[in-house]
C-alpha positions as CSV (number, residue, x, y, z in Angstrom):
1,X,0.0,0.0,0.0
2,X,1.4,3.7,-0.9
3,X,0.5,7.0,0.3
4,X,-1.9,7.2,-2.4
5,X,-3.9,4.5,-1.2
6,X,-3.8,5.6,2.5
7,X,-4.2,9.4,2.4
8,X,-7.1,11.5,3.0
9,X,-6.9,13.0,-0.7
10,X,-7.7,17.4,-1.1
11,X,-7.5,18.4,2.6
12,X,-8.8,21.3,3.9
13,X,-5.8,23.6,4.0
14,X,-5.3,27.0,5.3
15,X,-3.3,30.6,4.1
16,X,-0.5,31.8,6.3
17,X,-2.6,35.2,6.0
18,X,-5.5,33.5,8.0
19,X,-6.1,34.1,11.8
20,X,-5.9,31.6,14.0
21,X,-9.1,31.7,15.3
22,X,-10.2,31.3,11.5
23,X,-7.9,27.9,11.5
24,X,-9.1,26.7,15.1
25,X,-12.5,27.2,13.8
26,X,-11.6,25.3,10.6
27,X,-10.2,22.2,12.5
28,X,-13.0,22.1,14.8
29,X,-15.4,22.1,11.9
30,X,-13.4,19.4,9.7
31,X,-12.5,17.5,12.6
32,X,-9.0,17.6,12.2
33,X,-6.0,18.4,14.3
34,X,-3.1,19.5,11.6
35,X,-4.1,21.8,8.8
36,X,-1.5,22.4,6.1
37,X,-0.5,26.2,5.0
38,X,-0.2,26.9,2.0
39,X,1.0,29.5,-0.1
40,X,-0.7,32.9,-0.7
41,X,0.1,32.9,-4.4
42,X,0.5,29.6,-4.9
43,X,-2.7,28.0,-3.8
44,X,-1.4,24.5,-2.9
45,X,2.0,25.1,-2.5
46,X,3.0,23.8,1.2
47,X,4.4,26.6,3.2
48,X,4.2,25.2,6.8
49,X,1.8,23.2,8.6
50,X,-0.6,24.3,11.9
51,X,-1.4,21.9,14.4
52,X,-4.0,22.1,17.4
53,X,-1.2,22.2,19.7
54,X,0.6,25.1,17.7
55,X,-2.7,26.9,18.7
56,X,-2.7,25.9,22.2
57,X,1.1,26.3,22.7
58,X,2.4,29.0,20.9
59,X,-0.8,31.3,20.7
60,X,-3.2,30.9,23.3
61,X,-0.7,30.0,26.7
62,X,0.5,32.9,25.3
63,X,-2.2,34.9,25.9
64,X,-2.2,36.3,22.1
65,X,-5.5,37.0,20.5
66,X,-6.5,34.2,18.3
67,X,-8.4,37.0,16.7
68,X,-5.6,38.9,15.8
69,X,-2.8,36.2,15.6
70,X,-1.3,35.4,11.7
71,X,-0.8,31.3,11.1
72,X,2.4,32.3,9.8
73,X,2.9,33.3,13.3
74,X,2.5,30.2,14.7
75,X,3.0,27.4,12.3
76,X,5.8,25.2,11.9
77,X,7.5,26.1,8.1
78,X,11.3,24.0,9.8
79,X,11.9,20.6,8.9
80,X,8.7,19.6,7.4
81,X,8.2,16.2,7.1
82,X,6.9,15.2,3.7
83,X,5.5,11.9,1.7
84,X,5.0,11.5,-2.0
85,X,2.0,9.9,-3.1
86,X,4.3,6.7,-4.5
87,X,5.6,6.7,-0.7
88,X,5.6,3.1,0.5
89,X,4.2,2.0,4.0
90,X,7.8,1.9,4.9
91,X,8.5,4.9,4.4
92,X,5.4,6.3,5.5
93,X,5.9,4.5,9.0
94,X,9.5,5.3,9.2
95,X,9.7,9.4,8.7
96,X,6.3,9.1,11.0
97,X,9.0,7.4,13.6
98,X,11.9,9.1,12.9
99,X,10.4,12.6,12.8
100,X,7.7,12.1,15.4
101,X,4.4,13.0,13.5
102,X,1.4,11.5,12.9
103,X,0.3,13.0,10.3
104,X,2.0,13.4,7.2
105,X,0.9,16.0,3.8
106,X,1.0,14.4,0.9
107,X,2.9,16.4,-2.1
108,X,3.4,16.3,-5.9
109,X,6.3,16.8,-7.7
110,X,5.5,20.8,-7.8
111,X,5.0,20.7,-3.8
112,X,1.2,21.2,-4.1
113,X,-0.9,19.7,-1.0
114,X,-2.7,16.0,-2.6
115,X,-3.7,14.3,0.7
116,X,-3.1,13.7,4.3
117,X,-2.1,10.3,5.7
118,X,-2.7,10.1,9.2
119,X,-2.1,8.0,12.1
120,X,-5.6,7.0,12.0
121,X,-5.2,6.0,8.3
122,X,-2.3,3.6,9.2
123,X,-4.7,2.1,12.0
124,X,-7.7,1.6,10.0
125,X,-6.2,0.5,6.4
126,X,-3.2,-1.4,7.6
127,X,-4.0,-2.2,11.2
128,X,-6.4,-5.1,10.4
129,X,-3.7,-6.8,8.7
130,X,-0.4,-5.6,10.2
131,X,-1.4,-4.4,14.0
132,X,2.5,-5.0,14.7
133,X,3.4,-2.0,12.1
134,X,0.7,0.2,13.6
135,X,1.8,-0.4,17.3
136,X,5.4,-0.5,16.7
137,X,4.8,3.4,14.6
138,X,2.4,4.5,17.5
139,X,5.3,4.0,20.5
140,X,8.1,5.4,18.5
141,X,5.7,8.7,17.6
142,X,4.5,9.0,21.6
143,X,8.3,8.1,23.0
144,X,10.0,11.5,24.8
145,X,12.5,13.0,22.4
């Protein structure tokens, strides 16, 4: 199975001109806890991504107005960690591993957001047949850094 198979394909994505209130709302609406940021421009480009805990942690501990607040202010744009749709599950499972996340955009060659694969994704499409893989990703994401 490839990424292409497992991912969650056009995600609801968000500008890095958008508030965060806009993108809280956004997440709580699509039931999601990681929004991609794309590219004013560039529609679908990937230019960060947003998670609930950006919110809570580097926004609203803070005291900052969720109103007021930029995403570019508070996303993550260092070190993204990236699949391609052709991405096996091996790779999938190992940058989830090796860089902690469980949730992973999806690109094309021109870096345009195509899909989400998710944690979840790996537990409901491979877990039924490889519950091993999906433990073994699931303690290596949750172990302290």
């Amino acid at each position: 199975m490839n990424a292409k198979g497992l991912m969650t394909s056009s995600p609801t994505v968000v500008r890095r001109g958008d508030t965060v209130g806009q993108a809280a709302k956004i997440m709580a609406s699509s039931d999601v806890g990681m929004l991609p940021v794309v590219d004013e421009q560039d529609e679908n480009r990937l230019v960060g991504i947003l998670t609930d805990r950006d919110i809570v942690i580097r926004c609203t501990a803070k005291n900052h107005d969720t109103k007021t607040c930029l995403v570019e202010n508070h996303m993550t744009t260092e070190s993204l960690t990236t699949v391609r749709p052709s991405a096996d599950l091996s790779e999938i499972a190992q940058k989830m591993e090796t860089s902690q996340v469980r949730r992973l955009p999806v690109l094309d060659a021109d870096d345009h957001v195509i899909g989400v694969v998710s944690q979840a994704d790996l537990a409901r499409f491979v877990g039924p047949d490889n519950p091993e893989l999906v433990e073994q990703v699931l303690e290596r994401i949750s172990t302290p850094a």
